[in-house]
C-alpha positions as CSV (number, residue, x, y, z in Angstrom):
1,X,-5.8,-4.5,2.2
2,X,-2.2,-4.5,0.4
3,X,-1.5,-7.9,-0.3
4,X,-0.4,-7.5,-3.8
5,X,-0.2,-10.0,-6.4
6,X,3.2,-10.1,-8.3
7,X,2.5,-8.1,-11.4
8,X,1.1,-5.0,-9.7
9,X,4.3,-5.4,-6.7
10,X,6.2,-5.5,-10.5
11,X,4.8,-2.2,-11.5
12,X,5.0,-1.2,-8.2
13,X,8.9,-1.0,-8.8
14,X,8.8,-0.6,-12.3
15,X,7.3,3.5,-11.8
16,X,9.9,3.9,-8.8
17,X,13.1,2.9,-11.2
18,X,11.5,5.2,-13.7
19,X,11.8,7.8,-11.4
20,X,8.0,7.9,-10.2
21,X,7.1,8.8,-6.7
22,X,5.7,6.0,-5.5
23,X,4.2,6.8,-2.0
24,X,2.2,3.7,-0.1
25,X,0.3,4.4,2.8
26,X,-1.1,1.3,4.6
27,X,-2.4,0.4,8.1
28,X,-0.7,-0.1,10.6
29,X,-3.8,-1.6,12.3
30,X,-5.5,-4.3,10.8
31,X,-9.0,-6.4,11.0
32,X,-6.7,-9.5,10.1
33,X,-3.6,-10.3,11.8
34,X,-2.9,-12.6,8.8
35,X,-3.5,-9.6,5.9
36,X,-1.2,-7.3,7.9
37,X,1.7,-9.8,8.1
38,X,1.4,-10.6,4.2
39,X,1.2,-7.2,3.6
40,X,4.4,-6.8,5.3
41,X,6.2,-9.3,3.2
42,X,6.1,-7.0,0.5
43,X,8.2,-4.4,1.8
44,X,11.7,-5.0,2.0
45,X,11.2,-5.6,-2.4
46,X,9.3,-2.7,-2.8
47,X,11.5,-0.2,-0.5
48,X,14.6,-1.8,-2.0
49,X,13.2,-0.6,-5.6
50,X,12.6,2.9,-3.8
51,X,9.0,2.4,-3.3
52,X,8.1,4.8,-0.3
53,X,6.1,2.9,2.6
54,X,4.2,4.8,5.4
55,X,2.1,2.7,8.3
56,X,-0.9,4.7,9.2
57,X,-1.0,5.2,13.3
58,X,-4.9,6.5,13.3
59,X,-6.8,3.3,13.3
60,X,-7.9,1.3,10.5
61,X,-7.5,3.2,6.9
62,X,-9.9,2.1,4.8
63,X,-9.7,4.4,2.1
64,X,-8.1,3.3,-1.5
65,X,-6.9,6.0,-3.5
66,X,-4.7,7.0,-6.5
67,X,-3.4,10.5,-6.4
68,X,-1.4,10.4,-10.3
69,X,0.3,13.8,-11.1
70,X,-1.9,15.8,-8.6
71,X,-4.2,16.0,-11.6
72,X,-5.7,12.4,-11.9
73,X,-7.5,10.9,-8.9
74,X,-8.5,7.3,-8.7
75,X,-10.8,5.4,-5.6
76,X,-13.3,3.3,-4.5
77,X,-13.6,0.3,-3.0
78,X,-10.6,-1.7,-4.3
79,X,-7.8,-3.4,-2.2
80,X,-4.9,-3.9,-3.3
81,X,-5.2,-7.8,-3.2
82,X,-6.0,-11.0,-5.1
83,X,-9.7,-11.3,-4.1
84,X,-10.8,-7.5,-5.1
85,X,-8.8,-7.5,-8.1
86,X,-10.5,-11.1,-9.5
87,X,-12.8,-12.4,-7.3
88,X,-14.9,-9.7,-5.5
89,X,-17.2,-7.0,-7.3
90,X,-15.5,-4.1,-6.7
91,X,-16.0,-0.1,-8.2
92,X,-13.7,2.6,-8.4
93,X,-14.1,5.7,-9.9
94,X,-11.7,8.3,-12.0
95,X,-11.9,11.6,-11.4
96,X,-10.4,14.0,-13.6
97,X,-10.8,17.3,-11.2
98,X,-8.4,19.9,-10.2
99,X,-10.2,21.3,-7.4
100,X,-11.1,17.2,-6.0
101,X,-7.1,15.9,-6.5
102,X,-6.2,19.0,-4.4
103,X,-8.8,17.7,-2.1
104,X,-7.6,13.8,-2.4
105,X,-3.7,15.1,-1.6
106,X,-4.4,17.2,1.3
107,X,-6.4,14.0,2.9
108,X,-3.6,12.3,2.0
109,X,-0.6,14.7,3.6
110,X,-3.1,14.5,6.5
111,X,-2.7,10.4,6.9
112,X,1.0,10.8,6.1
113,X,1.1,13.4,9.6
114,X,-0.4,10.7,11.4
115,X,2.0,7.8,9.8
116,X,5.2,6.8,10.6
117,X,7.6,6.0,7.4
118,X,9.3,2.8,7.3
119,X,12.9,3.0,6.5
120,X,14.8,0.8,4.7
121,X,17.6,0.3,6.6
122,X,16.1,0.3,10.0
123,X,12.9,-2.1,8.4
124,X,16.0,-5.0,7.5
125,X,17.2,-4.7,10.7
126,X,13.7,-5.9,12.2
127,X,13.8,-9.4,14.1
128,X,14.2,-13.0,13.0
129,X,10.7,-13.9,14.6
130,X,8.7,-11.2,13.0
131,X,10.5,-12.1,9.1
132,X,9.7,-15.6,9.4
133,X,6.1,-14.5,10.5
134,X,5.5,-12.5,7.4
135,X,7.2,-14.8,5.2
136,X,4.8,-17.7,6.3
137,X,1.7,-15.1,6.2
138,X,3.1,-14.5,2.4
139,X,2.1,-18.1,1.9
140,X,-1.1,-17.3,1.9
141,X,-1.7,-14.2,0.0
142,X,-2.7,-15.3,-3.0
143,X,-6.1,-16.4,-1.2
144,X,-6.3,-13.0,0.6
């Protein structure tokens, strides 16, 4: 899940002003129709700070990974939400590896093939309805 609490949606654009390539790749497709609209809230501050937001188009994505400088790799089982991050017991591992973070990036140009990329100006041009949808969802993501 990507419901993000404000301090890591503040890093978030923090590495992006700095110049970072900040790539997201979420679902599209979600187990809760309530996650997906809160993680949807986020995205009009995160692509105005040049964050880079793709929506997954094969199925569920359940994987949670950090590909950092193609030469650090973080995952495990970590959303990027409230309840993993404080709540849950949750593991994730740092890998250090050339040969795996080669490995980690070509999984992850493969979800990108099968992603559509949200763009800015086309994402704030997206109905009333659906804003005030994620807006109300966003409510609620602090318990998500």
């Amino acid at each position: 899940y990507f419901v993000p609490d404000e301090g890591l949606v503040q890093a978030l654009m923090a590495a992006a002003h700095r110049g970072v390539k900040v790539k997201l790749i979420v679902p599209r497709l979600n187990d809760s129709t309530l996650v997906a609209w809160s993680s949807r809230s986020f995205y009009s501050v995160l692509l105005g700070a040049g964050v880079e937001i793709a929506e997954f188009k094969g199925g569920l994505l359940h994987t949670k990974s950090l590909l950092i400088d193609e030469r650090t790799a973080i995952f495990g089982s970590v959303n990027f939400d409230q309840r993993s991050l404080r709540l849950n017991f949750e593991i994730s591992l740092i890998v250090y590896d050339q040969a795996f973070c080669t490995q980690l990036k070509q999984l992850t140009a493969s979800y990108l093939k099968r992603s559509q990329i949200i763009n800015r100006i086309g994402w704030e041009r997206r109905p009333r309805w659906r804003r005030l949808l994620e807006n109300t969802a966003h409510l609620a993501s602090p318990l998500l």
